[in-house]
N, C-alpha and C positions, 0 to 999 in steps of 0.2 A: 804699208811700205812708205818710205820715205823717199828724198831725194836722192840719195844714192841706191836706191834699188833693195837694201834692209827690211827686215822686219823689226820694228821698234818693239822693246820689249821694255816695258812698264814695271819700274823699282814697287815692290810692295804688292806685285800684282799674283794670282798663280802661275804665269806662264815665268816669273821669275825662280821659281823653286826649280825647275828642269834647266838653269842656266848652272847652277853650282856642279851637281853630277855630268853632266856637259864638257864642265872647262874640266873637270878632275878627269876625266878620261882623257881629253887633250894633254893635259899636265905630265901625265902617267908616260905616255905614250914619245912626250919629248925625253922626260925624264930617262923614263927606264926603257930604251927601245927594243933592247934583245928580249928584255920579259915580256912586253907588251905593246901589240899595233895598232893601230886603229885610224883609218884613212878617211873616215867620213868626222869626227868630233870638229879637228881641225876648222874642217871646211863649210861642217854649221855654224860655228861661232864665227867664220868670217861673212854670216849669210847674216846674219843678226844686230841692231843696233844697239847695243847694252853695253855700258861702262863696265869693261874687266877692270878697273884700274885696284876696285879693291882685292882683289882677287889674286893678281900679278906681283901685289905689294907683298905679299905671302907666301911667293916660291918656292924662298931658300929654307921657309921655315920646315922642319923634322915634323914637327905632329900634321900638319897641313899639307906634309907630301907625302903621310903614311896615310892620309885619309883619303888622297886619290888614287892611291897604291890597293889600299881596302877595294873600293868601289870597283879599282881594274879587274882585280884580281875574283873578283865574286864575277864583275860577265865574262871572263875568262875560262873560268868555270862551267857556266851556261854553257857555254859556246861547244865546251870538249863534248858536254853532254848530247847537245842539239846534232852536234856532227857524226858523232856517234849511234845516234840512232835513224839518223838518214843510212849510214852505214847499209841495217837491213832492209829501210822503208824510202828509198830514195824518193818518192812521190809523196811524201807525207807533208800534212799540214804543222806548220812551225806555228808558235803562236804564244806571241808578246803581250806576258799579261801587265795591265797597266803601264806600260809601251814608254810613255813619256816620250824623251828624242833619243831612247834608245835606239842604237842600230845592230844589234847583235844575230836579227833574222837575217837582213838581208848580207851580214860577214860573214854568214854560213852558208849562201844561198850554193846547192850546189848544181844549176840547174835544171832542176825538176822540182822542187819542191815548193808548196803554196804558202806564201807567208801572209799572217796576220797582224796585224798590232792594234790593239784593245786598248782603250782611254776613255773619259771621261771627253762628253764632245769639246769643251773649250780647248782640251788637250789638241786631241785631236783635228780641227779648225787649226791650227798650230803649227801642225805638225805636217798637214796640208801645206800649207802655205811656204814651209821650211824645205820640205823633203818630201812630194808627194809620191804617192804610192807607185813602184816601178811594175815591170814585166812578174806576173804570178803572186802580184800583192795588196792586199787589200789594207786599209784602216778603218777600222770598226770605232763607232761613236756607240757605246754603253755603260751600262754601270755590272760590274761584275757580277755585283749580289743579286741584280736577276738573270736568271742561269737564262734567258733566251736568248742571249749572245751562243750558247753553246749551237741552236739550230742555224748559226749560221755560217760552221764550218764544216767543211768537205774531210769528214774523219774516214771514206773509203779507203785512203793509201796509209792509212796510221798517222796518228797526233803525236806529238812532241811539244808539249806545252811549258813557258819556266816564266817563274815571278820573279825580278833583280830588285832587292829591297822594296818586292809590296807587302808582303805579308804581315808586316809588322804593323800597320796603321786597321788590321780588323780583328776583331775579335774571335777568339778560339770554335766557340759555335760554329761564327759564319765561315770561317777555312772547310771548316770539319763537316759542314754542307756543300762548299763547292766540293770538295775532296769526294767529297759520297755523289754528287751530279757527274762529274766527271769519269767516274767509275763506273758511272751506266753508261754517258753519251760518248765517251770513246773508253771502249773497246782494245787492249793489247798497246793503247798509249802510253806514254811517260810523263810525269809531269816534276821539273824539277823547280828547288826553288832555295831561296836562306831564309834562315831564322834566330834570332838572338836568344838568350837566355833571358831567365828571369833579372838577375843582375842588368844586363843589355838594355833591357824594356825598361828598368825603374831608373836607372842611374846614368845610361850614358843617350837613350834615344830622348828623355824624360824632355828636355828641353825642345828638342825637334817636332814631338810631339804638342807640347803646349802652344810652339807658335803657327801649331795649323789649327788650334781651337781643339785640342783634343786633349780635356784635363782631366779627367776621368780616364785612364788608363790600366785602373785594374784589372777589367776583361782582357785586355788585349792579348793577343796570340803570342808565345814565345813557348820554346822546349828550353829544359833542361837536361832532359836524356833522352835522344829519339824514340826509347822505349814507350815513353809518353802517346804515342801515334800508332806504337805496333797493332792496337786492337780495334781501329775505326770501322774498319771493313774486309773480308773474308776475300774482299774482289779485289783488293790492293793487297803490293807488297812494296815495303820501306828498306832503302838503304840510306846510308849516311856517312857521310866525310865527316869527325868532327874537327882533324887537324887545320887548325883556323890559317887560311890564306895558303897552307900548305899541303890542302888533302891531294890536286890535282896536278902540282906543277911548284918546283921548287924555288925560293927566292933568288934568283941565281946572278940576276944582273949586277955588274960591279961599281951602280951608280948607288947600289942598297946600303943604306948606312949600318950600323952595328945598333944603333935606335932602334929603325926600322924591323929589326929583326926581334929586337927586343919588345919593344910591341908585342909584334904578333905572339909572339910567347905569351905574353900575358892576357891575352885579348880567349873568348868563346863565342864560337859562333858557329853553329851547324848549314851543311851544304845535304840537303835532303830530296831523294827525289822517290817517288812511288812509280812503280810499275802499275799499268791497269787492265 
């Protein structure tokens, strides 16, 4: 912390990658208010000491405010999902995979239900420090890829699990094993989450990927046609929105530019989630 009571948040550091998705949720949220709210982004980033200046500089621009518009609009998505399945399992456990300074668990929280959020400890450490864990919610310090995080959540009232842009940084294997754990350790759960195409992966995350040290990307996980998934396991069933930004909720707000729209038309990107 600093003198003003901030957490100092280090240019080049990791805890700087969870500062962009961050302000584009804030951004979205001023931007487009009827499409999309979000009452905690805001008031992380005035918890935080990190220069938006570059960031700010970039408002007015079209591609730059379809990119926070993207991000809104996939935990938007989450969210209808997460809510909806409290719907039958009001005591169910929610659980924020690779969590970042997402707040999407506790925007659904609807008093009964036990939230999680899963990260990487530095994350995590972080995240504490930002926004620590409220009434019915934990933060877990693990790494996904050992499924012993799975024993440490309370699946008696039903799971609801979703990944908001993680799935893209592991490889098709390692999904297609947590996907098959998950299908034992919770039982009549949902697990929802997105994923790019093959196009997506090569061309447009291709840079994102390289500047976290990950240049080898030909494993990596992406659909083409959800069909791709249909047959992993007997114990899971797959649905899919593939209408990009539009499966769940339509672009409706009058701050949307005819760009904006025009994007999405041209953009692929599946909104997938298994029943378990």
């Amino acid at each position: 912390m600093n003198k003003t009571g901030k957490l100092h948040i280090e240019k080049g550091s990791v805890q700087e990658t969870l500062v962009l998705p961050l302000y584009a949720r804030k951004l979205c949220a001023e931007q487009f208010p009827t499409l999309y709210q979000d009452k905690y982004a805001g008031m992380i980033c005035n918890r935080i000491d990190y220069d938006f200046t570059k960031f700010k500089e970039k408002e007015s621009g079209a591609i730059y405010q379809f990119g926070g518009l993207e991000g809104a609009m996939r935990e938007k998505d989450m969210m209808w999902e997460i809510t909806d399945y409290l719907k039958s399992h009001p005591e169910a456990a929610v659980v924020n995979l690779g969590c970042g300074l997402n707040m999407a668990g506790r925007s659904t929280d609807n008093g009964l239900c036990h939230i999680y959020n899963l990260d990487f400890p530095d994350v995590i450490k972080l995240r504490d420090d930002i926004i620590p864990a409220g009434d019915r919610e934990q933060n877990l310090a693990c790494d996904l890829n050992d499924f012993s995080w799975m024993e440490m959540i309370d699946a008696s009232h039903g799971t609801v699990l979703f990944a908001a842009g993680v799935f893209h940084y592991f490889t098709t294997e390692q999904i297609r094993s947590m996907v098959l754990a998950m299908a034992e350790h919770f039982p009549n759960g949902r697990l929802v989450f997105d994923t790019v195409g093959k196009f997506g992966r090569n061309v447009l995350m291709k840079g994102t990927l390289k500047n976290m040290g990950m240049n080898d990307i030909s494993g990596l996980f992406y659909v083409n046609k959800a069909s791709d998934l249909d047959n992993w396991s007997p114990k899971v069933r797959l649905a899919s929105r593939k209408s990009y930004m539009q499966g769940y909720y339509k672009l409706d707000d009058p701050n949307i530019r005819s760009i904006h729209r025009f994007f999405a038309s041209c953009e692929h990107e599946y909104r997938c989630g298994y029943q378990c």
